[in-house]
N, C-alpha and C positions, 0 to 999 in steps of 0.2 A: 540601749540607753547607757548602759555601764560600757565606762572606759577603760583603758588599761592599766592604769593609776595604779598599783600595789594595795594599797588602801588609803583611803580619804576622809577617816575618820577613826580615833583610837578606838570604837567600839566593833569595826572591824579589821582590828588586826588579827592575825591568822585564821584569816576567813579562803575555806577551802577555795580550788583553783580549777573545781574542775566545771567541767561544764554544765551537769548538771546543777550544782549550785549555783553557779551563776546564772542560771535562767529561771531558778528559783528566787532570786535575789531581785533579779528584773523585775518579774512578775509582782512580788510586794509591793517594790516600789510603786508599780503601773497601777496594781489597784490603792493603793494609800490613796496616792493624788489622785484617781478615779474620783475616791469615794470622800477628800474634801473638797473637790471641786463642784460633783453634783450637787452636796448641801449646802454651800457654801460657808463651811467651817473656817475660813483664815480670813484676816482682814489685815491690811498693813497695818504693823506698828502694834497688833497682839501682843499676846502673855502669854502662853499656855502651861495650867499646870499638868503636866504626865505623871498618873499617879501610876507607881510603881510595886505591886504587889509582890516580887521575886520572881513569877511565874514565868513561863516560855510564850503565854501573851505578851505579857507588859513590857521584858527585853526586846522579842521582837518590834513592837512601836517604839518602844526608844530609840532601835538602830536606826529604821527605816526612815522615823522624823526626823532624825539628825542627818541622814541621809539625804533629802527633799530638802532642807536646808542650808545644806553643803551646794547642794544643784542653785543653790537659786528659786526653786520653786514652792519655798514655804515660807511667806515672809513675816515671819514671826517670831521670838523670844521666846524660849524652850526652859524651863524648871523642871525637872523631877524633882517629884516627891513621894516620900514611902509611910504609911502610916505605922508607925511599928503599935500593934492592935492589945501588947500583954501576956501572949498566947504563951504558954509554958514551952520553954524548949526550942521557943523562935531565934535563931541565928544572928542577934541584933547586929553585928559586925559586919555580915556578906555586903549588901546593899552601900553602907557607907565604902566601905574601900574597896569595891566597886567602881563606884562611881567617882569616886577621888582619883581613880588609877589612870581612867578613862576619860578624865578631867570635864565631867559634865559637873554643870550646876546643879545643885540639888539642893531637897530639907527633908532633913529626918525628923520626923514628929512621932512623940511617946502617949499614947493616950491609951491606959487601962479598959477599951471596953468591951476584952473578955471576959472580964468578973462579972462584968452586968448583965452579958448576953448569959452567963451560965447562971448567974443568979435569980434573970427575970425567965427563963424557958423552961419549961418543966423537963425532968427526964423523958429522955423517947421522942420530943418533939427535935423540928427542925430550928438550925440558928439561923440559917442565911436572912430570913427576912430585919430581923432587928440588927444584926451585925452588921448589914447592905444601908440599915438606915443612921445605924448611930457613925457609920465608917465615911456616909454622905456627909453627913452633916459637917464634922471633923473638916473634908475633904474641900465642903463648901467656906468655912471659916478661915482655914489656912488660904486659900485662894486670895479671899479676898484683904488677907493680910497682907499678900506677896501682891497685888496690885496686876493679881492676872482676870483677863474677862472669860477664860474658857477652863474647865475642868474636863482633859481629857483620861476616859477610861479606854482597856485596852478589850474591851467586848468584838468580837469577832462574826463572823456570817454563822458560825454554831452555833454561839451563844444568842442570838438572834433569832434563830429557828426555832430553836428551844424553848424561846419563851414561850414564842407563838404558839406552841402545842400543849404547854405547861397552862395559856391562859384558855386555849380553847377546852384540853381536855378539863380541866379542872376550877378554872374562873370562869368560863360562861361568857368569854367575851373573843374578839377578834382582834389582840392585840399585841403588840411585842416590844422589844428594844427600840426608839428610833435612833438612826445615826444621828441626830442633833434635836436638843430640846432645850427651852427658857427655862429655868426652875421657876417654883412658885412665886418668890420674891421679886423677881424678872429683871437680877442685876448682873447673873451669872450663866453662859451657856453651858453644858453638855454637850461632849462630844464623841465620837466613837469611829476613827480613820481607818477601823481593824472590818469594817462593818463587810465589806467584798471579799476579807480573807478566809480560807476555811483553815481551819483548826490544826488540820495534818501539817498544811505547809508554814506554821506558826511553830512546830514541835520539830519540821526539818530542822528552820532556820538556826532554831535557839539552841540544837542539840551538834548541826553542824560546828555551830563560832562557839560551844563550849562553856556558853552563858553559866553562870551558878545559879541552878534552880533553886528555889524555897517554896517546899511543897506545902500547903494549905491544910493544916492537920485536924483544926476547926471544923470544916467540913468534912474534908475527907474519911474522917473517923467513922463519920455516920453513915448507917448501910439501910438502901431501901427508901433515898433521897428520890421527889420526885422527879429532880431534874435527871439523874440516872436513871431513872425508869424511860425517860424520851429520850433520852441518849441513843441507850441501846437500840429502844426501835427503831431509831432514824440509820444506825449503823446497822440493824437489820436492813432497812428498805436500800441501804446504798452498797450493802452488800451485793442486794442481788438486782438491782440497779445504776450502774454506776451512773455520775450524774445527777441523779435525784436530789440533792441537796440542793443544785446550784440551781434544777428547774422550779424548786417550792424557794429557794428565795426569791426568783427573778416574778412569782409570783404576789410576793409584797409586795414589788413596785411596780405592777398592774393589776391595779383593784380599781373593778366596778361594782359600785354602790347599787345601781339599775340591778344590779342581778346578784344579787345578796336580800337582806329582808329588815333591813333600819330603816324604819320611817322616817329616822330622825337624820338621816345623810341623802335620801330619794324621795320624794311627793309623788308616793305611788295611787295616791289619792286622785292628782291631777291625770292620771289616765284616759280615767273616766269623760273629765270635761276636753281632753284632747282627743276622742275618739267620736264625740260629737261633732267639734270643730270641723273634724275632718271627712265627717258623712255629708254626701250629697243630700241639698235641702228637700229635693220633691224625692226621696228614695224610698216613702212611705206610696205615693203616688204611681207610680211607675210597679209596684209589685202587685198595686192593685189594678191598674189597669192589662198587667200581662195576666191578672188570674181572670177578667173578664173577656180576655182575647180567648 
């Protein structure tokens, strides 16, 4: 799929030459548009906003979408946007001339709600859930200021996984990230292009082209996160499985209901009246007339 073009877009300039990179490179691409084709996330004459967290997720969906429509094959209108969140010691500068350098559209938005996450969470507890909701909300507003229909996040096939095991072990239910969802309001979609990528080849790319990381210190701080807890296991089982990530996602996207235990997705109920259906009418008849033979 890659040409021999030098580069074909300021966010990969001195992007390595060798081969392995470059089949690295392929491969994002193949899965990005894989994974908005299956849901069908693009529509002509879109908006999309790409929110930008600094991270070596979010770089890499910025390249790879500017990428796909450089090709031709994402026909849509592309904003970055970075929430700048307050956080003490956040780098407010990288992100803006950044992205000025590399001459992308963007908006940088200032909204204080570190104070509130640290003011409404008691010590010891975890932030991500109120920080994930107040950073949405933000994320959904500006959207719809900029006249975009999609807010894309850069959530990955790990981070996907992870939930999965975060809600089984700990929520009680069978549920995870999907690559594309209506919010509640139902005027704005979610979306997630990173959904086929795993994590490693997100931390090649971004550490390859030399991206400027901005680590998440919010988070990161705290030790004995549950989502670190499924991490690790899961980097247990692909240790000593390789593979294994990509056979439990491929099992998200075949689920049967029939052989799970939700009444509420199966009318396991109906068995019953289809097991009659399907008996022979005189089969009361015939057992008695073999036990008089």
């Amino acid at each position: 799929m890659l040409d021999d073009a030098d580069d074909i877009h300021p966010l990969f300039h001195g992007a390595p030459k060798g081969l392995e990179f470059r089949k690295l490179r392929k491969r994002l691409v193949s899965q990005v548009r894989e994974a908005v084709e299956t849901y069908g996330m693009a529509r002509d004459g879109d908006r999309w906003l790409v929110c930008l967290s600094g991270g070596k997720d979010s770089y890499t969906l910025l390249a790879i979408l500017h990428e796909l429509k450089w090709r031709g094959l994402l026909p849509v209108d592309l904003l970055a946007c970075n929430l700048d969140q307050g956080q003490p010691g956040f780098p407010a500068t990288v992100l803006p001339d950044f992205l000025t350098r590399m001459g992308v559209p963007h908006r940088i938005e200032y909204q204080d709600t570190y104070s509130i996450v640290m003011d409404k969470i008691p010590q010891g507890k975890t932030y991500c859930s109120l920080c994930s909701r107040l950073r949405r909300g933000n994320l959904y507003r500006i959207a719809r200021e900029e006249g975009c229909s999609t807010v894309i996040l850069g959530h990955h096939r790990d981070d996907i996984l992870e939930t999965f095991f975060m809600n089984l072990f700990h929520g009680g239910r069978l549920a995870s990230m999907p690559p594309r969802l209506l919010n509640e309001e139902g005027d704005l979609y979610l979306a997630r292009p990173l959904a086929f990528v795993a994590e490693a080849d997100c931390e090649k790319f971004a550490k390859g082209m030399g991206y400027p990381i901005i680590p998440c210190d919010l988070c990161g701080s705290q030790e004995g996160l549950q989502r670190m807890q499924v991490k690790k296991l899961l980097d247990d089982w692909e240790a000593k499985v390789p593979g294994r990530r990509q056979i439990m996602f491929r099992a998200l996207m075949n689920v049967r209901p029939s052989h799970l235990a939700d009444p509420s997705l199966f009318d396991f109920a109906s068995l019953a009246a289809s097991l009659s259906a399907h008996a022979p009418a005189d089969s009361d008849n015939s057992l008695h007339l073999s036990a008089e033979r």
